[in-house]
N, C-alpha and C positions, 0 to 999 in steps of 0.2 A: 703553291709555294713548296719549296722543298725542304725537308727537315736535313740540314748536314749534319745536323746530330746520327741519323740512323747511321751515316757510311764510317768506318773510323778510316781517318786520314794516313794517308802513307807513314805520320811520324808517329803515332802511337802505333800502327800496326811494325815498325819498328822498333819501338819501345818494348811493344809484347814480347818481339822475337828473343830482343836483349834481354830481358828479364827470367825469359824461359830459358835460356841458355845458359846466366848466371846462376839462377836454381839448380840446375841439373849438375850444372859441374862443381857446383859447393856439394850438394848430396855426395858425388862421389869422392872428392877428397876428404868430407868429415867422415864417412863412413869406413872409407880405405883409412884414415889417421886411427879411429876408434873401433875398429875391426868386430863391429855389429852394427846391423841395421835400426837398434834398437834406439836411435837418437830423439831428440826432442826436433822437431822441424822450428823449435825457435832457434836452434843452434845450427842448423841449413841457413834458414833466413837471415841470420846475422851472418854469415860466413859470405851469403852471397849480397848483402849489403840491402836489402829490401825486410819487405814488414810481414812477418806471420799471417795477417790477412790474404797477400798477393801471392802465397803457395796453398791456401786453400781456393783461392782463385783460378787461380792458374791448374790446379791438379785435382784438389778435390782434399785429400789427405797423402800421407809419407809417403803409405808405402806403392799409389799412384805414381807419386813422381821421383821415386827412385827406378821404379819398374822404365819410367819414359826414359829415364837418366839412363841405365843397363840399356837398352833398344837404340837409344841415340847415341852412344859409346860405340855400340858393336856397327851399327852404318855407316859413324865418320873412321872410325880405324880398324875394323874387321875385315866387312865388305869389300872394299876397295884393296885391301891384300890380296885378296881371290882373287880377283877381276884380271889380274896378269898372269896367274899361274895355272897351269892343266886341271880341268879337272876330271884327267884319268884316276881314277880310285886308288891305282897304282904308283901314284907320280909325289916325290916327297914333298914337295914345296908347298901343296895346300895345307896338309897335316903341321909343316912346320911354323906357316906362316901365323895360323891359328894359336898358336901353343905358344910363340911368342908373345901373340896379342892377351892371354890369358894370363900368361908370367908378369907379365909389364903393369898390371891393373890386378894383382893379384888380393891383394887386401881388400880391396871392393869385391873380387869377386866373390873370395869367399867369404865372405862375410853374407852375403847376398844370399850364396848356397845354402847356407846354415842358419836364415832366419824365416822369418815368414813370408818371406818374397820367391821361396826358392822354386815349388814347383810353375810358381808363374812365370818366373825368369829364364828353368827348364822351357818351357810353352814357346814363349816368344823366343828363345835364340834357335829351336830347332824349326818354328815357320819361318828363319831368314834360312836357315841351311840347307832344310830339306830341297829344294830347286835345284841347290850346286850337286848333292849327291844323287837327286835325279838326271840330273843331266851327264854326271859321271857312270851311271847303270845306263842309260839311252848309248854313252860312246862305246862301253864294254860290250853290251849284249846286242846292239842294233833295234831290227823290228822282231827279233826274235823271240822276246816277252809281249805276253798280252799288258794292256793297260795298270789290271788293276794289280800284278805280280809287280812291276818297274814300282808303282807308287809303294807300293809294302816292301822290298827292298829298300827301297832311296827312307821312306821312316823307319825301317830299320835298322839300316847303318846309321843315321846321327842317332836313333835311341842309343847303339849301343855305342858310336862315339863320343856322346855326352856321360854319359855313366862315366867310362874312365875320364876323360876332362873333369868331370866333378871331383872325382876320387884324387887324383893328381892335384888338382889343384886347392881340394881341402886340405889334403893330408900328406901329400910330397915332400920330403925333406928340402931345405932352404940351403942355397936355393935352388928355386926350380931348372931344371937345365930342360930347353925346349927341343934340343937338337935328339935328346936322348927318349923320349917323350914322345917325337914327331915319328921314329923308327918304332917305337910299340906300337902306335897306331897303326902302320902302316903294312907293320906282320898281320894287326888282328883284321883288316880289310882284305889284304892279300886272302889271309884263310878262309875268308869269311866267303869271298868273291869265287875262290878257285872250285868247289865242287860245284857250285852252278853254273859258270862258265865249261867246264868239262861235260857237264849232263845235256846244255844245249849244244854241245861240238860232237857229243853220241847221236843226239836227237837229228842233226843235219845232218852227221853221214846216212841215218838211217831213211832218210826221207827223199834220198839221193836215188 
């Protein structure tokens, strides 16, 4: 005999999806409204209309499912910014498109940065970014870097493009202007890129 208890049926596995999704996006507007992460998850749970129970459920505790809330924020409208725009290291659109998405979600974010969620949050938005800035060091330099110099460049540009995003976006005057933002970044990449780009352009003539 079969137990159909074991399989959950398309309409609760539905149910979950809705319930996870209400969670997360109450997390982030009660915490962008009260500009700390330091909330009660009874006051998530009422915002997103379910029972204190079903976010320890579902996440475990807060600051689980704030962390999933920040990572499913930045896939549904971060990610999908880049996906259209260069990612020459050079090229404004990525840096601006980001810096929008940062300004627009700002009270969540920093609120994020500045609790105990912060270094985890650091964590997880540079394992979505590091790919795009590797692949932006792969179009700059070719095969001209060894493996493990491209992966230590590509984490080293989002390290050091998260520092200022953090700094900007804790402590930037209101409001944030992304256009102006997108041009800092974009000198500190330039400078950052240009003596190594010049040292393998010596290295190839010399190997000529």
């Amino acid at each position: 005999m079969t137990n159909d208890l074991a399989t959950p049926t398309p309409v609760q596995d539905r149910r979950v999806r809705r319930s996870r999704a209400a969670l997360m996006a109450a997390a982030i507007a009660v915490v962008a409204e009260r500009g700390t992460t330091a909330v009660p998850i009874s006051a998530i749970a009422e915002a997103a209309d379910v029972s204190r129970q079903l976010v320890y459920q579902q996440f475990g505790d807060r600051d689980e499912l704030l962390l999933a809330a920040a990572l499913d924020l930045a896939r549904r409208e971060l990610l999908p910014c880049l996906v259209d725009v260069s990612d020459a290291l050079t090229d404004r659109a990525r840096p601006l498109a980001m810096a929008r998405h940062f300004a627009g979600h700002r009270g969540f974010y920093r609120a994020m940065l500045t609790g105990s969620c912060a270094f985890a949050l650091n964590k997880t938005l540079t394992g979505l970014l590091v790919p795009a800035n590797r692949q932006a060091v792969h179009r700059l330099f070719g095969d001209r870097l060894d493996p493990r110099t491209v992966e230590d460049l590509a984490v080293g540009l989002t390290g050091a493009g998260a520092a200022l995003f953090n700094t900007w976006v804790v402590e930037g005057e209101d409001p944030l202007d992304p256009a102006e933002f997108a041009d800092r970044l974009l000198r500190m990449m330039s400078v950052a890129a240009a003596p190594i780009a010049q040292a393998n352009a010596r290295n190839k003539e010399n190997h000529r």
